[in-house]
C-alpha positions in Angstrom: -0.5 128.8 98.1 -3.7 128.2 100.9 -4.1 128.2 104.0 -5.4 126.6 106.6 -6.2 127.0 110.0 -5.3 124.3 112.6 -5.9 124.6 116.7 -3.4 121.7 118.0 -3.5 120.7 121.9 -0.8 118.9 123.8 -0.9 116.6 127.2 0.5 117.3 130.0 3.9 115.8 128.0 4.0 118.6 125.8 2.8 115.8 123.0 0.3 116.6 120.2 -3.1 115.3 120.5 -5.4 113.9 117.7 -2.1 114.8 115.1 -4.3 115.6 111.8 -3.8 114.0 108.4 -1.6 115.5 106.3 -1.6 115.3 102.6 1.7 112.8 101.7 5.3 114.5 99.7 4.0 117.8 100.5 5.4 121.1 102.4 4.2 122.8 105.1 5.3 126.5 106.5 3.8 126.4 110.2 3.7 129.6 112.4 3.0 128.5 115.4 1.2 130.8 118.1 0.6 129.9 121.9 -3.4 130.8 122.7 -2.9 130.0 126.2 -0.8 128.6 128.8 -3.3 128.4 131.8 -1.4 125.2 133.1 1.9 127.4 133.6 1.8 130.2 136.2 3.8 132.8 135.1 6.1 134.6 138.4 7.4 138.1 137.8 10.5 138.9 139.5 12.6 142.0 139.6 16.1 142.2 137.9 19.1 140.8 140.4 20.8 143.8 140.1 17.9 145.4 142.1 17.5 142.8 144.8 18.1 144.3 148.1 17.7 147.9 146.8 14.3 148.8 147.8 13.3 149.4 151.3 9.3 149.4 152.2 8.1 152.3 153.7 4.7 151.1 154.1 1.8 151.5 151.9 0.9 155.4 150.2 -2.3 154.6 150.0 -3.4 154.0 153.4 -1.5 156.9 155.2 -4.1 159.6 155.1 -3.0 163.5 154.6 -6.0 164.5 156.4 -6.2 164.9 159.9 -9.4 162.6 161.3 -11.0 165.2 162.8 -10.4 167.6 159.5 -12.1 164.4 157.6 -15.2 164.7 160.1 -15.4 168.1 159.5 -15.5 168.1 156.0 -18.1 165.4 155.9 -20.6 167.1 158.1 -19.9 170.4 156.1 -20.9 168.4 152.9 -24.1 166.9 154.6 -24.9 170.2 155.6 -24.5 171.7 152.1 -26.9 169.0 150.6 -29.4 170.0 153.0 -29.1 173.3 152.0 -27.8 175.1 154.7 -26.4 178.6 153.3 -24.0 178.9 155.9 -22.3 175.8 154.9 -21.0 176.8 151.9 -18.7 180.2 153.5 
């Protein structure tokens, strides 16, 4: 047995382009693997049975658990510490 290595392309059809010669009263075993399908857009959905089941509570990552004026705090504490200021690190 040998192998060889063939990269087919179809049209827009789905038909073969540039079909290669193939030796006459002889078998073939083709595996065929995909390398891309850029032309098809793939959409994820969820399952049905989960449609309707989620409600949005607005996005996690934007509510801060820091008060504003804790957050100014902390960053004029750190600028402080980088300056060196002793005091800033009790």
């Amino acid at each position: 047995m040998q192998a060889e290595k063939l990269i087919l392309e179809t049209d827009e059809h789905g038909e073969l382009i540039d079909v290669p010669r193939l030796p006459p009263r002889t078998r073939f075993e083709a595996i065929l693997l995909v390398l891309d399908r850029a032309s098809q857009p793939r959409t994820r959905q969820p399952p049905p049975e989960l449609r309707g089941s989620v409600t949005w509570m607005g996005d996690p990552f934007f509510a801060s658990v820091v008060q504003e004026d804790e957050w100014e705090a902390s960053i004029e504490r750190t600028g402080r510490q980088i300056a060196g200021d002793p005091e800033a690190f009790e």
